[in-house]
Backbone as ProteinMPNN parsed JSONL, in Angstrom:
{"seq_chain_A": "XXXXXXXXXXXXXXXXXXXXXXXXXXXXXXXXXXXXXXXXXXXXXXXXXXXXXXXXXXXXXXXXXXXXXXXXXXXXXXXXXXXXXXXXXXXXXXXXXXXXXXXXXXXXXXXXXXXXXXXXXXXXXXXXXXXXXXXXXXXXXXXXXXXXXXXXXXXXXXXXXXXXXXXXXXXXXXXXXXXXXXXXXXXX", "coords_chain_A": {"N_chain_A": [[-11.955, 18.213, -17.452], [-9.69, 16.888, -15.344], [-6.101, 16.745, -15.586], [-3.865, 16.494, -14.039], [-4.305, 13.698, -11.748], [-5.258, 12.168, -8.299], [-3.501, 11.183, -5.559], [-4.004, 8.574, -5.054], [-4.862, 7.798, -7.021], [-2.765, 8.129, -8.866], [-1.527, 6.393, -7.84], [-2.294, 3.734, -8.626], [-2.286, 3.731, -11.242], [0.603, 3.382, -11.366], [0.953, 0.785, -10.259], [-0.564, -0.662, -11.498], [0.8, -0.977, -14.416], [2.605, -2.408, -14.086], [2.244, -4.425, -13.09], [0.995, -7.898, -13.634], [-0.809, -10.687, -14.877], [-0.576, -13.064, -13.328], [1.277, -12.361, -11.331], [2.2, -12.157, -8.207], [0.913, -9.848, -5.121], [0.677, -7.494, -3.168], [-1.384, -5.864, -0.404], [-0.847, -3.699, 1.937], [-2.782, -2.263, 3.397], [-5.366, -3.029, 3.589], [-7.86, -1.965, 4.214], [-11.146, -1.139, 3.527], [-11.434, -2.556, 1.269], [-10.672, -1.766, -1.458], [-8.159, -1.109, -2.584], [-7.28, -4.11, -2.517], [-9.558, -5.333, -3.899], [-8.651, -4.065, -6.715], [-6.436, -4.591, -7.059], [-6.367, -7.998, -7.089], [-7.899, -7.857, -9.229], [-5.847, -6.908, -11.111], [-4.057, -9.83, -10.986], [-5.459, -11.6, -12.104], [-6.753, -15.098, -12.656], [-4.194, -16.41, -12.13], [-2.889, -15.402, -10.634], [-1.865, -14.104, -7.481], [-3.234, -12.187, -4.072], [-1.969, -10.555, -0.881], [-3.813, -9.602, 1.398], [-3.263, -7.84, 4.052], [-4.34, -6.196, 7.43], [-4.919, -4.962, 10.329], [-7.337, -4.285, 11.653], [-10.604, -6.71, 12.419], [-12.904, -5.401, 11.17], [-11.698, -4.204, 8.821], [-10.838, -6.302, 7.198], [-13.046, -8.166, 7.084], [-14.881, -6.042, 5.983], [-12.921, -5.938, 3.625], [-13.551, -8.938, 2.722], [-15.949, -9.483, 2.442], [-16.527, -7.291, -0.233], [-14.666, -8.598, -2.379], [-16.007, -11.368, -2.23], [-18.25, -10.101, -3.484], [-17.408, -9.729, -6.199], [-16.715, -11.957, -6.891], [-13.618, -12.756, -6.553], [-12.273, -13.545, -4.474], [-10.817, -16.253, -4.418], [-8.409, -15.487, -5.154], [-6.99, -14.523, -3.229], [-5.532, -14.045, -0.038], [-6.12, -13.682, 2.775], [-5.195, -11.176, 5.299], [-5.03, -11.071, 9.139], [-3.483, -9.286, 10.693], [-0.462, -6.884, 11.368], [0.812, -5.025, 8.881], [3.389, -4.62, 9.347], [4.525, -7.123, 9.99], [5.072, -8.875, 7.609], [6.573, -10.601, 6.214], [6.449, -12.422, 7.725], [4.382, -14.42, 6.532], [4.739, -14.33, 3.844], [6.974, -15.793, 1.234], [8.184, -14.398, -0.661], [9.228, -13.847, -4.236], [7.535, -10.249, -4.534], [5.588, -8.385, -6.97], [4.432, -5.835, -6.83], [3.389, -3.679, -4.051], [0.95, -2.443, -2.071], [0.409, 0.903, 0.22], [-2.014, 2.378, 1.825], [-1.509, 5.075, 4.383], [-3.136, 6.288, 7.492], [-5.831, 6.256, 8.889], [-8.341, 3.852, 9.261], [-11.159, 4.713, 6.15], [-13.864, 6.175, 7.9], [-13.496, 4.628, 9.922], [-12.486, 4.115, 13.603], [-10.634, 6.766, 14.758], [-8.225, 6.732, 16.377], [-7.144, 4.62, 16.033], [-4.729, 3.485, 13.677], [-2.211, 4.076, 10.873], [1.213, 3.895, 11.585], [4.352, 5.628, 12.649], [6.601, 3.67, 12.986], [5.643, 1.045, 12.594], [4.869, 1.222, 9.963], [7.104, 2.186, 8.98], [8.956, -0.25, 9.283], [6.943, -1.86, 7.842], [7.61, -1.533, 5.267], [10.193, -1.156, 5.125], [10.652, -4.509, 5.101], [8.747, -4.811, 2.769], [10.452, -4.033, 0.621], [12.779, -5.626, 1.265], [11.133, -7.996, -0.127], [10.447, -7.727, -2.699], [10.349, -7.903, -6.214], [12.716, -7.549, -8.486], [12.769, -4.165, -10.26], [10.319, -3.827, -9.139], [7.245, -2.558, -7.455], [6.678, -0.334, -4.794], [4.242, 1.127, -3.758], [3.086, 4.161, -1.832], [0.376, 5.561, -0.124], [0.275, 8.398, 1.438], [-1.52, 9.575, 4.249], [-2.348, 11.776, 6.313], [-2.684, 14.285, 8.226], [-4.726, 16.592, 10.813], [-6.24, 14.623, 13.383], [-4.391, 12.678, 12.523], [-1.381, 11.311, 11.969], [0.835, 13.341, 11.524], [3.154, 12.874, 13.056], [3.786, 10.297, 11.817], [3.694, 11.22, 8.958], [6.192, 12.461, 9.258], [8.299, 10.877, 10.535], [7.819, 9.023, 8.346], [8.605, 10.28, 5.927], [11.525, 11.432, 6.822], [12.818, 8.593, 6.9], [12.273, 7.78, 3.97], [13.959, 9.284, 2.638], [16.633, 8.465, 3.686], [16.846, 5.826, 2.153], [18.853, 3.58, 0.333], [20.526, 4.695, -2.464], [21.455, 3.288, -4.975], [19.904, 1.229, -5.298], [17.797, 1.658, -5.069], [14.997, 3.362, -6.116], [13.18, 6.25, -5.285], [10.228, 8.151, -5.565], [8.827, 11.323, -4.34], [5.625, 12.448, -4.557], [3.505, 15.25, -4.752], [0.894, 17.433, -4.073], [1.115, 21.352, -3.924], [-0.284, 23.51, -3.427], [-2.992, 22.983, -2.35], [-5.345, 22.565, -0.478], [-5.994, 21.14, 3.393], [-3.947, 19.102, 4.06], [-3.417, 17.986, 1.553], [-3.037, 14.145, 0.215], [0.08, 12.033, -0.014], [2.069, 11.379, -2.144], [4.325, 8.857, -2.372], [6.201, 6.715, -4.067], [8.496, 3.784, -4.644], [11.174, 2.087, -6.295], [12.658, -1.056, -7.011], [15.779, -1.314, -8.208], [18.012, -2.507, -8.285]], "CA_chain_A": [[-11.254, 17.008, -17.013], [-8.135, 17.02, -14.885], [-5.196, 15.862, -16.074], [-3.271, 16.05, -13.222], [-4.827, 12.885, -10.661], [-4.286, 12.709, -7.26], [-2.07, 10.421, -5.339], [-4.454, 7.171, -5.24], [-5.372, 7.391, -8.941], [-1.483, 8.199, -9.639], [-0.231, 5.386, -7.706], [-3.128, 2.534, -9.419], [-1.307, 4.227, -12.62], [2.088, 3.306, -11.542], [1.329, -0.303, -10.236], [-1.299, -1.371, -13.075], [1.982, -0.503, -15.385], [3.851, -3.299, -13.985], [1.734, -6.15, -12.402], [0.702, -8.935, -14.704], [-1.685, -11.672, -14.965], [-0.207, -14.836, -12.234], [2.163, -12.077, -10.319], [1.513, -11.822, -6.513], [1.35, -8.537, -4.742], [0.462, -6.83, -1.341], [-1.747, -4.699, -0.218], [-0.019, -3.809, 3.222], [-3.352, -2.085, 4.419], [-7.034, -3.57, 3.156], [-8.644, -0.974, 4.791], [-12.648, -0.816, 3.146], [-10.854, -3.572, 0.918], [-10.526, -1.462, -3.053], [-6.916, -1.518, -3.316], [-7.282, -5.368, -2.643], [-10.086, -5.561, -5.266], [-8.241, -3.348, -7.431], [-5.148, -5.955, -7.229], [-6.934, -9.069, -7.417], [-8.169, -7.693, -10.667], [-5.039, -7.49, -12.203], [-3.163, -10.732, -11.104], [-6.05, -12.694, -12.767], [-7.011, -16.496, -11.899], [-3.402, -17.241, -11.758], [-1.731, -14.771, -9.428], [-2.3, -13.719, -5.502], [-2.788, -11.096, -3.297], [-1.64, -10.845, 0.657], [-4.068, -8.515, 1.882], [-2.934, -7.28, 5.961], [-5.23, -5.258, 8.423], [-5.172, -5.031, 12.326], [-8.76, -4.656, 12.436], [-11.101, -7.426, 11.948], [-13.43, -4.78, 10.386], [-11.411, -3.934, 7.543], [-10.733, -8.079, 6.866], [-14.511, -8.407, 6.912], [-15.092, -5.509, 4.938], [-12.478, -6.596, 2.405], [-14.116, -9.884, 2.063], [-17.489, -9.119, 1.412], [-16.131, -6.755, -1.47], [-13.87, -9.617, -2.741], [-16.808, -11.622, -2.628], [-19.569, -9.749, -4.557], [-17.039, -9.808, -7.58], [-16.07, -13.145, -6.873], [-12.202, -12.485, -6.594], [-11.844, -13.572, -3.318], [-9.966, -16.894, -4.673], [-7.104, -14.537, -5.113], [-6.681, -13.178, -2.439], [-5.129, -14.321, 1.408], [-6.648, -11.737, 3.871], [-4.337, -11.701, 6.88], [-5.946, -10.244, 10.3], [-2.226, -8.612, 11.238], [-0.132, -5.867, 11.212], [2.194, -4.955, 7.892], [5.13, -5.037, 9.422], [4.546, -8.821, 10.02], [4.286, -9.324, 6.388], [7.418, -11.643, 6.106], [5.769, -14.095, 8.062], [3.745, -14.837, 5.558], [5.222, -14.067, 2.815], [8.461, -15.779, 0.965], [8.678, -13.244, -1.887], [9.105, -12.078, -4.574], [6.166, -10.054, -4.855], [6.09, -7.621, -8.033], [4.382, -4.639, -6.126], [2.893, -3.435, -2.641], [0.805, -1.136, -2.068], [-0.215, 1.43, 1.324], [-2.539, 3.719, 2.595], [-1.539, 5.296, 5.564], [-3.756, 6.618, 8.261], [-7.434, 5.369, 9.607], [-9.571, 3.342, 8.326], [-12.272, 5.511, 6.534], [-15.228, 5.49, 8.856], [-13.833, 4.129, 11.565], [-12.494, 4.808, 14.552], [-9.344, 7.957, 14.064], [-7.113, 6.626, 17.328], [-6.241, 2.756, 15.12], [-4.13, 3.456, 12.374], [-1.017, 3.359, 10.93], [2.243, 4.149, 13.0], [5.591, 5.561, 12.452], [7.582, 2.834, 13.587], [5.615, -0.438, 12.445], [5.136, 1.505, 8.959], [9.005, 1.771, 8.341], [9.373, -1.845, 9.236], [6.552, -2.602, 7.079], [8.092, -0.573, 4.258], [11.594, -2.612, 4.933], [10.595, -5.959, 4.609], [8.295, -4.708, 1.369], [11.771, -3.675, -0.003], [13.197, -7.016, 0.913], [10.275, -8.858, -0.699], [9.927, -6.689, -3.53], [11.199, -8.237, -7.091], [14.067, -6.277, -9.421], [11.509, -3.003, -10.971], [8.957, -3.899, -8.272], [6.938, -1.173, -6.945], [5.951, -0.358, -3.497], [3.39, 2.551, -3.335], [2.893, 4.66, -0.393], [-0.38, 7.247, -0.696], [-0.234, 8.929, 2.968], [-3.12, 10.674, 3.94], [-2.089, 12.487, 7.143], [-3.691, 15.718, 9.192], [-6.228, 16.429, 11.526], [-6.01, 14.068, 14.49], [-3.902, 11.217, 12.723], [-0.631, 11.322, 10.725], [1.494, 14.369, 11.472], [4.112, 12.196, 13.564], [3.55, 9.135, 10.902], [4.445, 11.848, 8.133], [7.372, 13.133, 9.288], [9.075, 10.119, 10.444], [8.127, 8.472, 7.045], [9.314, 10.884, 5.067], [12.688, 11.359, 6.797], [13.076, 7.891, 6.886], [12.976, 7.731, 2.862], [15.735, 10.298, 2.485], [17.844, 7.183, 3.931], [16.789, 4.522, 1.12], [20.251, 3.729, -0.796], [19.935, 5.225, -4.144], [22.206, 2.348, -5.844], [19.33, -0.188, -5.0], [16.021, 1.949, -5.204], [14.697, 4.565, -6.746], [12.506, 7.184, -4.643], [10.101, 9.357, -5.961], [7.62, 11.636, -4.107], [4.691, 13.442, -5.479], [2.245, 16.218, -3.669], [-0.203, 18.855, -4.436], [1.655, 22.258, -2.909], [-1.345, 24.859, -3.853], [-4.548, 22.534, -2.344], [-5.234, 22.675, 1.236], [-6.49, 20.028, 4.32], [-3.015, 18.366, 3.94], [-3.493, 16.767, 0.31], [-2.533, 13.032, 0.659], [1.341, 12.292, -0.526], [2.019, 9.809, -2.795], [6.012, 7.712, -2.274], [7.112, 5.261, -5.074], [9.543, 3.093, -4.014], [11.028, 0.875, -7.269], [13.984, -1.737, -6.875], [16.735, -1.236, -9.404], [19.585, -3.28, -8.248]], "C_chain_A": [[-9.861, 17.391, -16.515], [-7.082, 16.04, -14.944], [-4.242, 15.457, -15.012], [-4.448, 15.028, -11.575], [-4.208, 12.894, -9.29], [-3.602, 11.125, -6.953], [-2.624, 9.008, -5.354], [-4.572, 6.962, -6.242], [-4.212, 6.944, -9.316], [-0.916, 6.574, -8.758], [-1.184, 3.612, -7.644], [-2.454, 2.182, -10.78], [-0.277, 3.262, -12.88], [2.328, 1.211, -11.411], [0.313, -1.287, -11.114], [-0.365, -1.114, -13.981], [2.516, -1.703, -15.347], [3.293, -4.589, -13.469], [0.686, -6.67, -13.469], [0.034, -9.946, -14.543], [-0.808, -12.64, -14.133], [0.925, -13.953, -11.601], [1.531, -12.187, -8.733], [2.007, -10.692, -6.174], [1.091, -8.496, -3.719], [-0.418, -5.732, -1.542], [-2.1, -4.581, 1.468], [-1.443, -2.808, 3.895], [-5.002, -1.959, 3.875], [-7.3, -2.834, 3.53], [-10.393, -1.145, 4.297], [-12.261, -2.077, 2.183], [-11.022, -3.016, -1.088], [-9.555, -1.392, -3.472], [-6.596, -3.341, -3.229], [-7.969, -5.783, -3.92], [-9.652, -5.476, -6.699], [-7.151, -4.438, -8.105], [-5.407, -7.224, -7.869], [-7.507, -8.745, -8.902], [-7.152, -7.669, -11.703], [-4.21, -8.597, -12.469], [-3.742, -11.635, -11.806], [-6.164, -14.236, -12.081], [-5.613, -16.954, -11.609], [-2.076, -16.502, -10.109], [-2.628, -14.87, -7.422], [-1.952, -12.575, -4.549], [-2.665, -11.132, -1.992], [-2.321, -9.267, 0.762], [-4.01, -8.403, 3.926], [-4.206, -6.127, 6.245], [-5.23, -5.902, 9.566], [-6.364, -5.137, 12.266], [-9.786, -5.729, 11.449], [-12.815, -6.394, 11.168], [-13.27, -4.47, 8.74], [-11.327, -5.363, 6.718], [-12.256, -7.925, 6.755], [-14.821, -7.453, 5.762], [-14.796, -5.894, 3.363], [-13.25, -7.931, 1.732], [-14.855, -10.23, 1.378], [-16.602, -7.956, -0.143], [-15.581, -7.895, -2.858], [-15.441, -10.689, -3.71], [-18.227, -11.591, -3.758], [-18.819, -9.594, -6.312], [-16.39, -11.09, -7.863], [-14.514, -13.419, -7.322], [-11.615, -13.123, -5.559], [-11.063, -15.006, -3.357], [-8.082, -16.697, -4.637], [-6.584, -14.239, -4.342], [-6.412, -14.06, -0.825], [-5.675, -13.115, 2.043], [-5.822, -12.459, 5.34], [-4.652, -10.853, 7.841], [-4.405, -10.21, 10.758], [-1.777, -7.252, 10.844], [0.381, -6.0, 9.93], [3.239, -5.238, 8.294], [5.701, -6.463, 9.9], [4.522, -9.792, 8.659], [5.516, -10.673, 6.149], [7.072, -13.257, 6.579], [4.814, -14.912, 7.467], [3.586, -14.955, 4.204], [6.936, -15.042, 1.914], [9.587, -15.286, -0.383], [8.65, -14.181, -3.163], [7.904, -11.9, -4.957], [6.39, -8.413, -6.012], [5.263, -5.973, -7.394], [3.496, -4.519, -4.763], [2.116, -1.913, -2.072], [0.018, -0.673, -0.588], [-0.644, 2.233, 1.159], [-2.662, 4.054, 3.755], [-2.282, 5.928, 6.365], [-4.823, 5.914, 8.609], [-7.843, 4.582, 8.613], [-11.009, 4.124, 8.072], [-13.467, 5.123, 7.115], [-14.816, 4.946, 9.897], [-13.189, 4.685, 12.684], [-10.35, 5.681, 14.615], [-8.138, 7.587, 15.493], [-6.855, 5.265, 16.624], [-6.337, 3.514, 13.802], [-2.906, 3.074, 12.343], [-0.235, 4.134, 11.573], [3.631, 4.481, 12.492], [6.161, 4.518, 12.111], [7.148, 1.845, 12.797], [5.125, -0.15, 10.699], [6.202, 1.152, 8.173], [8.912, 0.549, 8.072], [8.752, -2.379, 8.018], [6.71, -2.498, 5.575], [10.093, -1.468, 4.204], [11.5, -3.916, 4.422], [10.076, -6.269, 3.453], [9.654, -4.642, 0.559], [12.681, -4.532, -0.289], [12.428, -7.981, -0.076], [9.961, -8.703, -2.22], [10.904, -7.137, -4.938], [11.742, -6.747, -8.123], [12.775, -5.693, -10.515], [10.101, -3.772, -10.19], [8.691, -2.858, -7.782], [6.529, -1.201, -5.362], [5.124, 1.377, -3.601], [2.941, 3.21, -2.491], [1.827, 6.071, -0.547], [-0.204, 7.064, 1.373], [-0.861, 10.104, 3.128], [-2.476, 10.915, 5.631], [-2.739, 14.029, 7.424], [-4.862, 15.597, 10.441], [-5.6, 15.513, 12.787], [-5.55, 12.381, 13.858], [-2.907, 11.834, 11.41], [0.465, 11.869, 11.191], [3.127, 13.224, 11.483], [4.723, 10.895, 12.414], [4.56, 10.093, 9.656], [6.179, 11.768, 8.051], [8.377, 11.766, 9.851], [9.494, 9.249, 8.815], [9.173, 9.035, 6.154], [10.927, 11.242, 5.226], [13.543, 9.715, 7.035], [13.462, 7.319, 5.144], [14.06, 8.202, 1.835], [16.532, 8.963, 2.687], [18.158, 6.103, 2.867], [18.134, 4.864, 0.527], [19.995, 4.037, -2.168], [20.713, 4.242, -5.238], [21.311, 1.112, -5.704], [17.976, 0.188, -5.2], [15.992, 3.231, -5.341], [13.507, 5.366, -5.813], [11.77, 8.376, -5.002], [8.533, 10.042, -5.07], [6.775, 12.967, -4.771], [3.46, 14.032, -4.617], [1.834, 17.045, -4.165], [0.093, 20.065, -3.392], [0.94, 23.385, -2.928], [-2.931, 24.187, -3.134], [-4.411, 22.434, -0.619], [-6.129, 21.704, 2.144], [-5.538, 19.285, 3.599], [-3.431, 17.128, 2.612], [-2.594, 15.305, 1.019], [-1.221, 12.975, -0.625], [1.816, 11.034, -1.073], [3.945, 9.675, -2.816], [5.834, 6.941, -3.076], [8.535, 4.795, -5.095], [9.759, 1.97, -5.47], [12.478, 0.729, -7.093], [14.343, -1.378, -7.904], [17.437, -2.117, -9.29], [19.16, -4.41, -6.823]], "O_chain_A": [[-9.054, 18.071, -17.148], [-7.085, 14.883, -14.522], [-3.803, 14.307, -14.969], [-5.092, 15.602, -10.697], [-3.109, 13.369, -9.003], [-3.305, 10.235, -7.75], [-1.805, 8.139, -5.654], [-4.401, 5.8, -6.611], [-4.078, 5.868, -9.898], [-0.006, 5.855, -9.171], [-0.892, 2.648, -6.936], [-2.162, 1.105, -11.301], [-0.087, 2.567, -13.878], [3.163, 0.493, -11.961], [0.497, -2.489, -11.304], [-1.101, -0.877, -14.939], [2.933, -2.203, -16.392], [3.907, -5.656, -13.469], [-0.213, -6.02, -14.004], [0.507, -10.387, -13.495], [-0.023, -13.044, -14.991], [1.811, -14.701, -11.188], [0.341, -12.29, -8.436], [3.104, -10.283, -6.554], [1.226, -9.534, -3.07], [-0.377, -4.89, -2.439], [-3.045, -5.048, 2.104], [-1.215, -2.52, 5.07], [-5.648, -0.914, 3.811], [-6.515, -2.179, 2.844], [-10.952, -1.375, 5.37], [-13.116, -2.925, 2.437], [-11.438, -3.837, -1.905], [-9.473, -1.531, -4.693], [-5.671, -3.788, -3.907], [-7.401, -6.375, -4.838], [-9.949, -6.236, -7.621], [-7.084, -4.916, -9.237], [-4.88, -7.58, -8.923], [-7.452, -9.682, -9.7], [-7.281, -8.151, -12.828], [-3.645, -8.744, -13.553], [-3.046, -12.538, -12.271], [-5.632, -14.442, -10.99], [-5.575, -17.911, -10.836], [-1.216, -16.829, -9.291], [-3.458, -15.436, -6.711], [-0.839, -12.123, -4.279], [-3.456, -11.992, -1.602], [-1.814, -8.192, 0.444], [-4.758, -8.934, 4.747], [-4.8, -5.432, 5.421], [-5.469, -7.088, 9.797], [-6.793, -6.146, 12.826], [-9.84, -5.702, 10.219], [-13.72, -7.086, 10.702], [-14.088, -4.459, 7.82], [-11.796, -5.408, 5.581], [-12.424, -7.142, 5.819], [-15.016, -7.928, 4.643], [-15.534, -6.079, 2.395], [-13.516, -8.016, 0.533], [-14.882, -10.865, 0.324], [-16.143, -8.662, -1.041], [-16.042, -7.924, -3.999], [-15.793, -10.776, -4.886], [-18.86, -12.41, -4.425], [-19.466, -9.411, -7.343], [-15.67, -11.312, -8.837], [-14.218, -14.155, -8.263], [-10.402, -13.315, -5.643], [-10.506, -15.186, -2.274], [-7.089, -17.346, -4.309], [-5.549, -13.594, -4.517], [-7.354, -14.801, -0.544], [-5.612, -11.913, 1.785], [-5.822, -13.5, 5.998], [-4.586, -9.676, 7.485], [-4.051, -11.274, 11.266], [-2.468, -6.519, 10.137], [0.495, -7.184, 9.613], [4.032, -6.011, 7.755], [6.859, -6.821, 10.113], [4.143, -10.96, 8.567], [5.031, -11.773, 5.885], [7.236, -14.418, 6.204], [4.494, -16.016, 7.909], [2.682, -15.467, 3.544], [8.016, -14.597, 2.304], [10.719, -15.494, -0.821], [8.047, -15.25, -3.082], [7.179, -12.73, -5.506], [7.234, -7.548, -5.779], [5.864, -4.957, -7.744], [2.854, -5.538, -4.508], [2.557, -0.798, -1.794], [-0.811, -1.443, -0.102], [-0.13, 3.103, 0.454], [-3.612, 3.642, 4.42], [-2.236, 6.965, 5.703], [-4.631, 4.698, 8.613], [-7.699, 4.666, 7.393], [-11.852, 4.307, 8.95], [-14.038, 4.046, 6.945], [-15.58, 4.722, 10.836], [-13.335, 5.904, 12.778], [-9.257, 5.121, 14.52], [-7.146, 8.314, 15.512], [-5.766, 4.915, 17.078], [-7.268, 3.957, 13.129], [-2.345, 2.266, 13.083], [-0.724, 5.086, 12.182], [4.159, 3.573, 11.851], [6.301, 4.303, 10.907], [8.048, 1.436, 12.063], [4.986, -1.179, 10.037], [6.369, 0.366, 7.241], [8.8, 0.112, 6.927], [9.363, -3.084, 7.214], [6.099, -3.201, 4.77], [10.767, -2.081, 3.377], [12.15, -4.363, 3.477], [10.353, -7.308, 2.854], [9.721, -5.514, -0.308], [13.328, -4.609, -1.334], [13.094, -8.721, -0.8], [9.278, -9.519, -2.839], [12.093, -6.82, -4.901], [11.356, -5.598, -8.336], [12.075, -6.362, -11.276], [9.083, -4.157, -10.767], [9.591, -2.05, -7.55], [6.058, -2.228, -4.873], [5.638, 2.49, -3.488], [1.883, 2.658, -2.189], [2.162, 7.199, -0.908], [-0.428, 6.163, 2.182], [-0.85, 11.181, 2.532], [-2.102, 9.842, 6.104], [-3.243, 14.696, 6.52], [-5.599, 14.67, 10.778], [-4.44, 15.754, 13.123], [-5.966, 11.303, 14.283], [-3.235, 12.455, 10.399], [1.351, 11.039, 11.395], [3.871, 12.897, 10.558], [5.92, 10.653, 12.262], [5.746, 9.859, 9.424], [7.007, 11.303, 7.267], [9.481, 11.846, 9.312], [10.568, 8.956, 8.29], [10.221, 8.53, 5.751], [11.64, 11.361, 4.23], [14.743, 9.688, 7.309], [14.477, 6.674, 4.882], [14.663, 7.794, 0.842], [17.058, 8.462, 1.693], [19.257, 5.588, 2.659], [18.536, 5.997, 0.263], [19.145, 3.454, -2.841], [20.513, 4.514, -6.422], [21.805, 0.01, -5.943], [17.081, -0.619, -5.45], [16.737, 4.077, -4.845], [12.624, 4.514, -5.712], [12.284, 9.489, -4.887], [7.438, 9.482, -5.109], [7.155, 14.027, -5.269], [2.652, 13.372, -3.964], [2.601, 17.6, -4.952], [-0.405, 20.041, -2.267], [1.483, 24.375, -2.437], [-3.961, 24.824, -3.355], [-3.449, 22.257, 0.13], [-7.175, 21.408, 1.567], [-5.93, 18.746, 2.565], [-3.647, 15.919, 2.69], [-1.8, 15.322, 1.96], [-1.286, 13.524, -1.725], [1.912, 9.932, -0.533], [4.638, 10.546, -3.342], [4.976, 6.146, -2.69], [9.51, 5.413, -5.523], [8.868, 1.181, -5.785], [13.33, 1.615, -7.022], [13.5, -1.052, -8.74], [17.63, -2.748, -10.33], [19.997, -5.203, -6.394]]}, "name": "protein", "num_of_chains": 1, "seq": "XXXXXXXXXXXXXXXXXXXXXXXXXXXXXXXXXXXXXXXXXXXXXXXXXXXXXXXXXXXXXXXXXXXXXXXXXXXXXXXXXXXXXXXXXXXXXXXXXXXXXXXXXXXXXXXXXXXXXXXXXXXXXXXXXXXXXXXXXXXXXXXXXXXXXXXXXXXXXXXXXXXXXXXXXXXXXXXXXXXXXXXXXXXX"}
C-alpha cells in the first residue's frame, strides 16, 4: 500500500477536510462528472454544487452520473467556461475544485487555457470563504498543457501571501509529466 497518493486523491483529502453538510462548492471543470459526484456527496441534501464545462459532453456526462446516485438535486451544471463563474455565483463558496487539461476521452485540442484558467482561479479566490480551499490537480504533457503549466504556475508565485496560503505538491522521480497538485487556502 502506498502511502504517499497522488495529486487527485491528495487534493479529495484536503477538500473532504473542510466542506460540510449544507456548504456550497465548485467544481470549475465537470469533466466525466466524479469530482462533481464526489462534492455533491459531501454537501448533503442541504448544500450545492456549481458544476462548469464548455462542452456539452462533459454536462451530459456529469448528469447521467449525478443521476444514477440520485445527487443531481445538488448540483447546478452550468454549460460555460470557469472563468465565468461569478456570473453565477454570489459566494461564499467553502471550496473549488480543478482539473486542468482535456477531457478524458475526448477530443486533446478543447481544454483548459492559460489565460481563462487564471481568471477562473481569481474570481475562485474572490468567491472563496475565510480557510476555503481551491484545489488545482494539473495534468499537463503530451499535446496539451505545457503553455497552461507554465503560465499557471508563474502566475501563483504572484498570490499575496498576507491573504492566501500556496502550497504545491509533485512527484519529482515518476515520469510522463506526473499531474501537479496547487492548494490555494484564504487566510485573511
Amino acid at each position: 500500500m502506498c502511502i504517499l497518493k497522488n495529486s487527485l486523491v491528495q487534493s479529495h483529502l484536503l477538500v473532504e477536510s473542510i466542506v460540510k453538510n449544507g456548504d456550497t462548492v465548485v467544481d470549475a471543470t465537470a469533466g466525466n462528472g466524479n469530482d462533481t459526484v464526489f462534492l455533491a456527496g459531501l454537501v448533503g441534501e442541504e448544500g450545492l454544487v456549481y458544476s462548469f464545462d464548455i462542452q456539452e459532453r462533459a454536462i451530459n456526462a456529469t448528469l447521467k452520473k449525478l443521476e444514477g446516485k440520485q445527487l443531481n438535486q445538488r448540483v447546478k451544471l452550468i454549460n460555460d467556461g470557469h472563468q465565468n463563474m461569478k456570473a453565477y455565483i454570489n459566494g461564499p463558496v467553502k471550496a473549488v475544485m480543478f482539473n486542468l487539461g482535456y477531457l478524458p476521452g475526448g477530443d486533446h485540442s478543447v481544454g483548459t487555457r492559460g489565460n481563462t484558467t487564471i481568471a477562473a482561479v481569481k474570481s475562485a479566490m474572490e468567491l472563496v470563504s475565510l480557510h476555503g480551499i481551491i484545489s488545482v490537480v494539473l495534468y499537463y504533457g503530451g499535446d496539451s498543457g505545457f503553455d497552461e503549466k507554465n503560465q499557471f504556475m508563474d502566475f501563483i508565485k504572484t498570490i499575496d501571501c498576507r491573504n492566501f496560503t500556496v502550497m504545491q505538491t509533485e512527484f519529482v522521480n515518476q515520469i510522463n509529466c506526473p499531474p501537479i497538485l496547487v492548494c490555494i487556502e484564504k487566510t485573511r
